[in-house]
N, C-alpha and C positions, 0 to 999 in steps of 0.2 A: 640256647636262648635266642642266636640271633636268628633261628627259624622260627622258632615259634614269631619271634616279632616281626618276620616278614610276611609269617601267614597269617597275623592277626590285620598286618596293613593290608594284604589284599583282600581278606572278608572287607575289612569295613569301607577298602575302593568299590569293590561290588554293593555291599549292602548301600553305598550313596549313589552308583550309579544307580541302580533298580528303586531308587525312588524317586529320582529324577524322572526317569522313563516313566512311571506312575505319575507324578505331576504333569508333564508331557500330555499323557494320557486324556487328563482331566481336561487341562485348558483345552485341547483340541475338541472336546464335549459344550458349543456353543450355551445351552439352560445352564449347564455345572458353573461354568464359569461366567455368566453373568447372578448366580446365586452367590459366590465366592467375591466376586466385588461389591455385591452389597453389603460386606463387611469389612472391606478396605476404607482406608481413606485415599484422597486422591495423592498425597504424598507418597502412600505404600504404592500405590499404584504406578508411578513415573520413576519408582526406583527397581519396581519388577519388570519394568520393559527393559532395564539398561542388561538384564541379567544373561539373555542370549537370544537371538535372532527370533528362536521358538516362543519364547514369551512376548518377546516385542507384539509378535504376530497376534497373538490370541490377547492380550491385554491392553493395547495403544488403544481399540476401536470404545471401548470403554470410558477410554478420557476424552468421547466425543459423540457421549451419546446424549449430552444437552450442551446445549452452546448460549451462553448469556451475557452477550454484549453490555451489562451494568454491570457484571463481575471481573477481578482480574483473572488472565492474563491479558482480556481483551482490553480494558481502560487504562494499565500501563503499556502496552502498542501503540497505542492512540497518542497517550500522553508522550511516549521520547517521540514520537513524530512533530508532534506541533510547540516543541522546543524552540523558543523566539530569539538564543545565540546562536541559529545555524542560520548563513547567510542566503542559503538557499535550501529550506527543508524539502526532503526525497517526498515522492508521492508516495502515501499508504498504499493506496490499492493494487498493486502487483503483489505487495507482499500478502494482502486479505486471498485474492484470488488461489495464489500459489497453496497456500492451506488450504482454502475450501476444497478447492482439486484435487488435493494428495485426501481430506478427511471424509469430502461431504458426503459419502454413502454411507459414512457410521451414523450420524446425526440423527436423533427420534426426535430433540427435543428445542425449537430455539426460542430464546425472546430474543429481538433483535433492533435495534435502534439509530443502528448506522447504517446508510443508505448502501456502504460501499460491501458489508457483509449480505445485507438484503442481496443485493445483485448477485455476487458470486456463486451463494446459494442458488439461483435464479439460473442462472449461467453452468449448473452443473446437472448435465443428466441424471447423475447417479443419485443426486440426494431425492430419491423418491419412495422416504418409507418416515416420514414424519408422521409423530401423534399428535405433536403441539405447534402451531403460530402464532406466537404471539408479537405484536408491532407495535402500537402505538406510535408514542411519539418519534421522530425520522430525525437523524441530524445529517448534515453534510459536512464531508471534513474539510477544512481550512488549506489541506494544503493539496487537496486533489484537483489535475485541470479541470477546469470545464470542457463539459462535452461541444464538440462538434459536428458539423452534418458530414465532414470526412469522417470521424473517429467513430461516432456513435452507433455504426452496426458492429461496433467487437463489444459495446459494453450492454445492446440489448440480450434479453435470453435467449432468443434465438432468432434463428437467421430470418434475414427478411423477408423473402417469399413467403416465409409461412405466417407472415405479420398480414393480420384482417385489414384489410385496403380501408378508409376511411371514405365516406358515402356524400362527406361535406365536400361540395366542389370547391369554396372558398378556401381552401386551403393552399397554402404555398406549396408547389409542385414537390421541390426540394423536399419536404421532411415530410409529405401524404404519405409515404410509406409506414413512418413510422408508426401511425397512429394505431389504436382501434377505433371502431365506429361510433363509440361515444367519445371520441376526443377529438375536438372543430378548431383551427387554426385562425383567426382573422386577422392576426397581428400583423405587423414585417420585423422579421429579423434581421438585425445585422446581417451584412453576408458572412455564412460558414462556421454561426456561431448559435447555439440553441440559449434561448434565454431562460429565468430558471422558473417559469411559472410551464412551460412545457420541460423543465426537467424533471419537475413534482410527479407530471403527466406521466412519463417516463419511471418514472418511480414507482406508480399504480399499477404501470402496465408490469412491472416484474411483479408485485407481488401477487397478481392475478395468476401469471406464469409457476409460479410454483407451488399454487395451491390446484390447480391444475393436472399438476403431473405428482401430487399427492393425496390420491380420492383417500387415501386412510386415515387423516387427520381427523382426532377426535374436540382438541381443541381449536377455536380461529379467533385471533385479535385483529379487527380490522385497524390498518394505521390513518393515526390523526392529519388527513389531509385532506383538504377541500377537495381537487379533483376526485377523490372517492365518488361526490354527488354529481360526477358529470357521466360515468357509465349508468348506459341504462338499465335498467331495473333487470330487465329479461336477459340478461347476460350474468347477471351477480347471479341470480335465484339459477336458473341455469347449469351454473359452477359449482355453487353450492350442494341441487340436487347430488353431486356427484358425490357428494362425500354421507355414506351412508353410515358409520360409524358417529358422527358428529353429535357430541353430547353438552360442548358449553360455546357459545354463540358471545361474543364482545362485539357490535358492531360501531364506537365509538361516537361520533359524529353522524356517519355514513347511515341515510334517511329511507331506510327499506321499511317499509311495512310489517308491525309487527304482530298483527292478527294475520298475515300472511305466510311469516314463517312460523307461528305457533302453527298454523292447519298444514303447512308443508313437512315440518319437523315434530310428529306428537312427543319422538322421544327426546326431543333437547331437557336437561337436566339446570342448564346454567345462560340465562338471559340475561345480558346487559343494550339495555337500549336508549336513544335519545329524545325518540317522537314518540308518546303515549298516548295521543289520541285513537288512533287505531282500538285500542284496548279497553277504552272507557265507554265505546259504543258498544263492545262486544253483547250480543240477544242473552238473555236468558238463560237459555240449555247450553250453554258453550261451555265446556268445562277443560282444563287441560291439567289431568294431574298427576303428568311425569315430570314437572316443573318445579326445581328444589331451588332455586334462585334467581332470583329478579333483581335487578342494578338498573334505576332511573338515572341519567345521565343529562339530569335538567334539572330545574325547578318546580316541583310539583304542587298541585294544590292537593292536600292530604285527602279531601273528598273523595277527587277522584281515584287516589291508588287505593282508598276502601272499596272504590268501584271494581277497579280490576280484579283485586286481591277476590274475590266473590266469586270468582273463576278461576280461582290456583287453589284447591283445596290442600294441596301437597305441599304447597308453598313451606317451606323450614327458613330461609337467609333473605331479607329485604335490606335493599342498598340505594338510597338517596342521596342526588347532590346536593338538595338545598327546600327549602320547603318558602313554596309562593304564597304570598298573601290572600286571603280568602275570609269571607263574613262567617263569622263563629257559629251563625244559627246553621248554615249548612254542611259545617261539620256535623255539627250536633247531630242532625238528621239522616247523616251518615252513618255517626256510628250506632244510633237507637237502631236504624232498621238497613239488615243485610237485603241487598240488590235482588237476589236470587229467590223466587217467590218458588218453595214445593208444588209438584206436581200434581200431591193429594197431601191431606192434613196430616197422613202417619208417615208421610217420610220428610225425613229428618232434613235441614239444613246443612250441607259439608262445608265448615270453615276452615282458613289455613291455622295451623300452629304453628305462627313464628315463633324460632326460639333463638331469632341472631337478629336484630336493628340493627343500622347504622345509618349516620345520618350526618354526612362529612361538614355543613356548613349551617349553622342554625345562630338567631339573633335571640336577645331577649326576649321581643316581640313574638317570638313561635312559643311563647312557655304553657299557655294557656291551650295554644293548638295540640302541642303536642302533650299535653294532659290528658286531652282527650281521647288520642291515637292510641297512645298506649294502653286504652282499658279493651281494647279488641283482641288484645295476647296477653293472656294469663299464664300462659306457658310459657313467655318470656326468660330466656337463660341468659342473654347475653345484650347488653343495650351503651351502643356506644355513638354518643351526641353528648352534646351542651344540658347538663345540667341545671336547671333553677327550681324554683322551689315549688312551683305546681307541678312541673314534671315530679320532682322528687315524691310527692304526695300520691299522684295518681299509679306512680310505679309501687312506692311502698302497702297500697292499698287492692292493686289489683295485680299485681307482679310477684308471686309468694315462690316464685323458683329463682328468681336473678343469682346468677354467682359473678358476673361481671358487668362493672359500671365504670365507665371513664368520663372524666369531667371533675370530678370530686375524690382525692384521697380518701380513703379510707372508707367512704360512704356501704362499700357491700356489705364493712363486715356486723352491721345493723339487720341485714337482712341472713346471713350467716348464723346470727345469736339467735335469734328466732325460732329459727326451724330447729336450732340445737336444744332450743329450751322447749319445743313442743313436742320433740322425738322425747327428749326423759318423761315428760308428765305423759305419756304415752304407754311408758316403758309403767311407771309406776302406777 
């Protein structure tokens, strides 16, 4: 007996070591094992690296293939840092840096919002295999120095020789290095202190830096900062060009021309812009219809986005911030007659079919406008704004697909009952 039960313990030593070595196997197979974590969660995931060295290896780069400063672990980091009973709170950013250094070659994916993660990413050669950027809004943390003109070549991205000499002689001798060519100094600084409307600068100039040294990025969120509008135009497009993958464009604020990158970019998929004029003079024959989303990032007169939309026949997602007031007969006139006059009488008109609205800020006063707007999508599936009662009518009346509406409880499942009761009398 007691041999058989020693030979039964070393089969099944063997049978678990030779599946280990199979597991081994696997993780070492980089596709296997990012198919395998897409059925983890990230708790399985932080309890398979503790397992042994070999797993560490093949599964850690996984917990850092997107990095999302509004989620934890990063917004509890933040938070014990800026703790107001420590009498002197530690600077974050050693400890930011020390992690992007040991992660940032895994990283495909970031949104990012603190200035001090931006940088480090910035500040690391290896992070150069991003799919996504996204920025937006910048915070600075509370308890990080301020830069200096001694300190501030260790927090640029890279060294300063290689930093574009700036072309403005008015510039303070001291910080000219820093610059690029669209960034002009006139101020006086304290001595040996950068003040923070050239730290913003400062700030531009990284995340320029590491879109740079990532031509692969398919997505880019330009961040919400004035200096964006001080590089010149021929330096962004430039940059851009280089990113040939690039399929969804956010440029926030930041005032590029956007009949200029609809003709640079025909394959961009996903537009979010601020200045529409560009787009409402667009000729005739202009058509772009690899365009599955459009985001106005202003206040529009609905007129014109019938105008542009005349030229997105692909168009599927329209996204508004707010809709400007405008005389009703030129609505009107809008929506009776599409922009776009045929070439010859047998060919056809291409309209878009939106089937997603949004329309983040609307008053009473647009109820009547937007009554109108809506009878141009009959394909309509998804419609989300402000609710009143001419809208309701023009949607119930010209809208026969909606399956979502917000603004109003309960309001879709009127239009749900419908098509239920026209599928039976159908049937029968």
């Amino acid at each position: 007996m007691i041999g058989l039960q020693s030979t039964h313990r070393v089969t099944q030593t063997t049978a678990t070591t030779i599946c280990s070595n199979n597991i081994d196997v696997v993780l070492s197979i980089p596709e296997l094992t990012q198919l395998i974590v897409k059925h983890l969660r990230t708790s399985d995931i932080r309890s398979g690296i503790l397992v042994n060295r070999h797993w560490n290896q093949h599964l850690a780069p996984s917990l850092w293939y997107s990095l999302n400063t509004l989620l934890n672990p990063w917004q509890r980091h933040f938070r014990s840092y800026d703790r107001t009973d420590q009498p002197q709170p530690p600077d974050v950013a050693p400890f930011i840096r020390d992690m992007i250094a040991r992660h940032g070659q895994h990283v495909r994916h970031v949104t990012v919002t603190w200035n001090i993660v931006l940088e480090a990413l910035s500040a690391n050669s290896g992070c150069i295999h991003l799919s996504s950027l996204i920025v937006g809004q910048i915070m600075y943390h509370s308890t990080t120095k301020p830069l200096t003109v001694k300190t501030v070549a260790e927090a640029l991205p890279h060294p300063p020789e290689t930093v574009l000499v700036s072309t403005d002689t008015t510039v303070t001798p001291l910080v000219q290095w820093l610059h690029l060519p669209w960034i002009s100094n006139i101020k006086e600084y304290r001595p040996g202190v950068i003040n923070e409307d050239l730290r913003r600068k400062i700030t531009v100039e990284r995340f320029w830096s590491l879109v740079r040294q990532n031509p692969g990025l398919v997505q880019l969120k330009f961040p919400y900062l004035g200096p964006m509008n001080d590089l010149s135009k021929e330096y962004m497009i430039d940059t851009l060009l280089a990113l040939k993958d690039l399929r969804d464009l956010d440029l926030e604020l930041t005032l590029l021309d956007a009949r200029m990158l609809m003709r640079l970019f025909p394959k961009l998929e996903r537009l979010r812009i601020y200045n529409l004029d560009a787009l409402v003079i667009l000729p005739a024959h202009e058509q772009y219809n690899h365009l599955r989303s459009l985001g106005l990032r202003t206040y529009v007169k609905l007129s014109n986005v019938l105008k542009v939309m005349d030229h997105l026949p692909g168009l599927d997602e329209l996204w508004i911030q707010g809709v400007a007031v405008e005389p009703i007969t030129e609505l009107r006139a809008a929506v009776a007659f599409p922009r776009i006059v045929p070439k010859s009488p047998r060919e056809a008109v291409a309209l878009p079919l939106i089937r997603s609205l949004q329309i983040e800020e609307t008053l009473l006063r647009d109820d009547e406008s937007l009554a109108l707007f809506v009878r141009r999508f009959p394909r309509l599936v998804e419609f989300r704004a402000e609710v009143n009662e001419a809208t309701e009518d023009a949607l119930w009346n010209h809208c026969y697909y909606l399956e979502v509406i917000s603004g109003k409880r309960g309001i879709i499942e009127r239009w749900k009952r419908r098509r239920f009761d026209d599928q039976r009398k159908q049937r029968k």
